[in-house]
FIKOLZA-1660 file (N, C-alpha, C; in steps of 0.1 Angstrom, whole numbers, plus 5000, padded with zeros to 4 digits):
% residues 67
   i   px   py   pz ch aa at
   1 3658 2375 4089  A  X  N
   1 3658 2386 4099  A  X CA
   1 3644 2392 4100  A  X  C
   2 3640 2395 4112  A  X  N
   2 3629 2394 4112  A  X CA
   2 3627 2413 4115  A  X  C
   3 3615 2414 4109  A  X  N
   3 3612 2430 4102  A  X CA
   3 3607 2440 4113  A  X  C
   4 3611 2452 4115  A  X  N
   4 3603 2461 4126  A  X CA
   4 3595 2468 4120  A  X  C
   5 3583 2475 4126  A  X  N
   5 3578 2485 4120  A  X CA
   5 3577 2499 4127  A  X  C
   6 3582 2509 4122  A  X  N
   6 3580 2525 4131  A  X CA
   6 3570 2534 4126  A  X  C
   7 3559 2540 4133  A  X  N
   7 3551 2550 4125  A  X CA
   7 3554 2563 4126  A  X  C
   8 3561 2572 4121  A  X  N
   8 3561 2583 4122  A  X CA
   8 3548 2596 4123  A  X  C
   9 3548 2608 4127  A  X  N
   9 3541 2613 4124  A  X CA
   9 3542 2625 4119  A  X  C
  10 3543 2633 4110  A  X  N
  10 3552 2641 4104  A  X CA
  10 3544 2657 4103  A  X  C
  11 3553 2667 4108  A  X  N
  11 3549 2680 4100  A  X CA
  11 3551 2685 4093  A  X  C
  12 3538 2694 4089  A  X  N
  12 3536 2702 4078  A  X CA
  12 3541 2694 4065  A  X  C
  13 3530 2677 4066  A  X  N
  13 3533 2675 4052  A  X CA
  13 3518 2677 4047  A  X  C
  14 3513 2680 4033  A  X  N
  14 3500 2682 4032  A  X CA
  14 3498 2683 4019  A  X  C
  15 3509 2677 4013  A  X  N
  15 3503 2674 3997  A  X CA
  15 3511 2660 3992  A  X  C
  16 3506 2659 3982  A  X  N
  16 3509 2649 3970  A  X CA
  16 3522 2647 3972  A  X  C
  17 3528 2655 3969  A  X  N
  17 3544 2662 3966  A  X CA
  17 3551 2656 3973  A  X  C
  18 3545 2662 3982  A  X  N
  18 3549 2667 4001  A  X CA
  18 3553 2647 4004  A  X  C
  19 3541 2641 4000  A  X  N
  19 3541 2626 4004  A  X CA
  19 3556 2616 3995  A  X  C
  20 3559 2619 3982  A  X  N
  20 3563 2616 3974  A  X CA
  20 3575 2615 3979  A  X  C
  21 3581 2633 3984  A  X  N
  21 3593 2634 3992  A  X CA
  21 3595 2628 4004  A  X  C
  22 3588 2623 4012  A  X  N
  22 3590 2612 4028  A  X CA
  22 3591 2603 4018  A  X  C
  23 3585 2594 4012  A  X  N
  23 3588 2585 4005  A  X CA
  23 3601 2581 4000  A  X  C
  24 3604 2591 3990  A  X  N
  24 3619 2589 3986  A  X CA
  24 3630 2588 3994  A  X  C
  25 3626 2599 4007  A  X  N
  25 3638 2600 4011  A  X CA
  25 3640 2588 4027  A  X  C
  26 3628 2582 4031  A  X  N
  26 3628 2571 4038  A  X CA
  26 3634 2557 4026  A  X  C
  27 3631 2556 4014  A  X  N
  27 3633 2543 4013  A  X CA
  27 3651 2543 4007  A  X  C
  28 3659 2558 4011  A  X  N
  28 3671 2557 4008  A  X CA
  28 3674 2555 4020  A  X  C
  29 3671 2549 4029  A  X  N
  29 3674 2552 4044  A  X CA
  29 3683 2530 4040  A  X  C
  30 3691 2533 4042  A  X  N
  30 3702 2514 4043  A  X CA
  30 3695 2508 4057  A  X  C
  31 3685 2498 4051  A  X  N
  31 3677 2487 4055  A  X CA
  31 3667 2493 4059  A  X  C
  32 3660 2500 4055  A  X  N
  32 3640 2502 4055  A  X CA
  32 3639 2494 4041  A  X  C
  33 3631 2485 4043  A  X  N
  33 3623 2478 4033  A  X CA
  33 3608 2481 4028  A  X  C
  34 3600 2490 4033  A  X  N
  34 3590 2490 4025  A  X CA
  34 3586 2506 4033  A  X  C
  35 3578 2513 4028  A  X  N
  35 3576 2527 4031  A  X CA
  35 3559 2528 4027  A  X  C
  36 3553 2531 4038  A  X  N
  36 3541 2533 4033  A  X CA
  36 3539 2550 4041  A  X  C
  37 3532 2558 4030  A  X  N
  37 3532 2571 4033  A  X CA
  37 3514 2574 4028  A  X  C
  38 3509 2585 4041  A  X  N
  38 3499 2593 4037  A  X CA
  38 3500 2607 4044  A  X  C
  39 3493 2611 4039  A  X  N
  39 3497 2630 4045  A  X CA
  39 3498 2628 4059  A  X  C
  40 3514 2635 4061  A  X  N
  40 3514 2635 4078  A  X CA
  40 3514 2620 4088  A  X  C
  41 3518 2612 4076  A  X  N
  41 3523 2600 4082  A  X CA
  41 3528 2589 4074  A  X  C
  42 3536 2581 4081  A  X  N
  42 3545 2570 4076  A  X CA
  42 3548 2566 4087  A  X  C
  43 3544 2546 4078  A  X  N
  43 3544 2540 4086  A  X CA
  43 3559 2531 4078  A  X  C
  44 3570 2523 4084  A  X  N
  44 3582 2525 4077  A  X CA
  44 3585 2507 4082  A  X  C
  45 3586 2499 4071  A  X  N
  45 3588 2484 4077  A  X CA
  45 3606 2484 4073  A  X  C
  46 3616 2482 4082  A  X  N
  46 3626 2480 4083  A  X CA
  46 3637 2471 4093  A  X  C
  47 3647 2466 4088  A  X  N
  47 3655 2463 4095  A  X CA
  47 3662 2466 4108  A  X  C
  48 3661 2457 4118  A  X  N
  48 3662 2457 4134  A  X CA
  48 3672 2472 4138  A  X  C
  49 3683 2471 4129  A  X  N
  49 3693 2479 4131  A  X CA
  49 3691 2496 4132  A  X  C
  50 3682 2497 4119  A  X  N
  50 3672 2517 4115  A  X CA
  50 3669 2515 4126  A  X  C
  51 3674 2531 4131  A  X  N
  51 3667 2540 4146  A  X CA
  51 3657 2548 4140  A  X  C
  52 3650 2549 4150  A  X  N
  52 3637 2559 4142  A  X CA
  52 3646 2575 4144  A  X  C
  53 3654 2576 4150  A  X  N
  53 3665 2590 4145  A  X CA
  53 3668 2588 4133  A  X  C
  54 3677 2578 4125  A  X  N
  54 3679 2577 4112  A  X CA
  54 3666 2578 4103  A  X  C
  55 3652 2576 4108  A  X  N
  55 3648 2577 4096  A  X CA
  55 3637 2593 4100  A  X  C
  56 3640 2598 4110  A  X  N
  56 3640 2608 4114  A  X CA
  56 3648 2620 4104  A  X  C
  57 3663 2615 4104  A  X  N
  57 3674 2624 4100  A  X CA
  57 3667 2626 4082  A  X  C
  58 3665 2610 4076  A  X  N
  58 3662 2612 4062  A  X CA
  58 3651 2623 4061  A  X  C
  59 3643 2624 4073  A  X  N
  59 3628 2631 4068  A  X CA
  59 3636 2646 4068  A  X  C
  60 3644 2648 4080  A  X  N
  60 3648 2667 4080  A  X CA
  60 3662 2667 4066  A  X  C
  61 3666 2657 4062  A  X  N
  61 3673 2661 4048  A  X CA
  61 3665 2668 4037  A  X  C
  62 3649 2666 4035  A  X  N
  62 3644 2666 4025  A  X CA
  62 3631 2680 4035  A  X  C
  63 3633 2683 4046  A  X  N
  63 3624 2696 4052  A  X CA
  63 3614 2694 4060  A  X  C
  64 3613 2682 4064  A  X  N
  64 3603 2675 4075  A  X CA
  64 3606 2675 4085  A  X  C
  65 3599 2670 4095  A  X  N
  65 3605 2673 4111  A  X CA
  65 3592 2659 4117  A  X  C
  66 3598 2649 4126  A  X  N
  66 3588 2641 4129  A  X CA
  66 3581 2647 4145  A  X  C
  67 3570 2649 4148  A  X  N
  67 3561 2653 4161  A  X CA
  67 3564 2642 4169  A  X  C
% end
């Protein structure tokens, strides 16, 4: 199955912390395979099926909002 990629751009993330939590809470997202995170962005390699809403929804579970 061949892999998508989505970049998000996120607010009000701006620390360490801050990065750790998009992290976690994108790679609980059922079929994102790999999560790459830097302040105020992620870039998210997943399966055809993830809507960038779902991996949207993970980021406002954990207090983020994507721009």
């Amino acid at each position: 199955m061949a892999l998508r990629t989505t970049v998000l751009d996120i607010a009000d993330m701006r620390t360490a912390r801050c990065a750790q939590l998009v992290f976690t809470a994108l790679a609980g997202v059922e079929g994102a395979r790999a999560a790459h995170v830097a302040v105020g962005r992620a870039e998210v390699e997943h399966e055809a099926h993830v809507t960038a809403a779902a991996l949207a929804a993970a980021l406002a579970s954990v207090g983020f909002a994507v721009t």
